[in-house]
N, C-alpha and C positions, 0 to 999 in steps of 0.2 A: 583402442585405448582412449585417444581423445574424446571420442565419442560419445564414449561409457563417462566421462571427467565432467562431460559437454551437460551430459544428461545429467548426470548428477546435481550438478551447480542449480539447472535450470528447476529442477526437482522441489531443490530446498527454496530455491526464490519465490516459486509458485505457492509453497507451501507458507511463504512466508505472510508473502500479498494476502491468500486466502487467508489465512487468519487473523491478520490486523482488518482487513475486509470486513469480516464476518465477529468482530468485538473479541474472540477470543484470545485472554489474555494469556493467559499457559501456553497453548500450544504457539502463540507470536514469539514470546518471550524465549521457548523452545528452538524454533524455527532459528530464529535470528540467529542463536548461538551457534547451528547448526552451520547457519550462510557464512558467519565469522569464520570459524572452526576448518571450514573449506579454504580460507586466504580469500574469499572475496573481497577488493578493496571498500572501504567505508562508501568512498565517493559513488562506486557500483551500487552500492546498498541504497542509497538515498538518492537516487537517479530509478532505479526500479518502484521503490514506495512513490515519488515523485508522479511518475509515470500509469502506477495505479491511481493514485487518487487524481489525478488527473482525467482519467477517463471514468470515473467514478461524478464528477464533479462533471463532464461534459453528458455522462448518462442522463443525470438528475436530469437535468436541461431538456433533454430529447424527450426525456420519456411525458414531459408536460408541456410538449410539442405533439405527442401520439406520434403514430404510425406504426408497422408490423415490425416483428421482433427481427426478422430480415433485413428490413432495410437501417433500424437501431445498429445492427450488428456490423453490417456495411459502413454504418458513418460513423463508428466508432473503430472501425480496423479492428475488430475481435471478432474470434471465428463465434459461429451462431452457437456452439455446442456451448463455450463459455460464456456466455449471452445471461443464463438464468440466474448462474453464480454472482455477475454482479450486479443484477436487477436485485436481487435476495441482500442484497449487502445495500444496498443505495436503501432501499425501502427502510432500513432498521436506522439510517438516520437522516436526520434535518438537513434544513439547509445551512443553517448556523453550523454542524456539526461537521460538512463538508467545508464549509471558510475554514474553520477552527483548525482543521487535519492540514488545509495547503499553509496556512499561517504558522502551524508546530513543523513540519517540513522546511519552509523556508528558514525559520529561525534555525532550527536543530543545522542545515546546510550553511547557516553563516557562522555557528558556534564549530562546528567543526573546522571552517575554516579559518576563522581568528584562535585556533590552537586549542581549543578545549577537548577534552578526553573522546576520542571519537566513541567507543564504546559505549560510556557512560552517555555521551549524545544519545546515541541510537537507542539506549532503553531504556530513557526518558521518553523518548519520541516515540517509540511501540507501546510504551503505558498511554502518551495522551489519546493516540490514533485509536484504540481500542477501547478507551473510556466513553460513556454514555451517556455524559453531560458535563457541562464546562469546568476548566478545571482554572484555578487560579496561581498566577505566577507560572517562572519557567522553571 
């Protein structure tokens, strides 16, 4: 049973990453509700986004460094088979657009925690992460 719980959770996160990842805003927007709806805490939720764009944002870097998708995959701690998914997502934005993502993460993590709606946080912050060029105000 925990295991089935285990998997489940990790399901809807993964689902959730890939599609803020990959611009998709429906299915994020979906996803999230999904991660919510499970009881995952807020703090859990923005600690995973956190963590993706994180390695998203150390990708960039590697990959105009070069080297084989092996050893990318090694210095980023992600198994190789996930390797493509987030070369495929880094490619589709800038460098600006990767600041922009840790910069709505960190905000969205301090509104959350000076008492603002976590909810309403969090689907602010999958609309900006998912958008495709700058957006204005929080």
């Amino acid at each position: 049973d925990v295991q089935e719980v285990t998997g489940a959770w990790a399901v809807r996160t993964f689902q959730l990453t890939d599609a803020v990842g990959g611009k998709d805003l429906a299915r994020a927007a979906s996803s999230l509700r999904s991660v919510l709806e499970s009881g995952q805490p807020v703090n859990f939720v923005l600690a995973i986004l956190r963590k993706h764009w994180e390695t998203l944002a150390r990708l960039k870097v590697k990959i105009k460094e070069g080297g084989s998708k092996s050893k990318l995959a090694a210095d980023l701690g992600v198994h190789p088979y996930f390797l493509d998914g987030y070369i495929d997502q880094v490619e589709v934005r800038s460098d600006d657009e990767i600041a922009l993502g840790m910069d709505a993460i960190i905000e969205a993590e301090h509104k959350v925690r000076s008492g603002g709606d976590p909810e309403a946080v969090l689907n602010v912050l999958v609309w900006k992460l998912c958008r495709s060029r700058k957006w204005r105000g929080s």
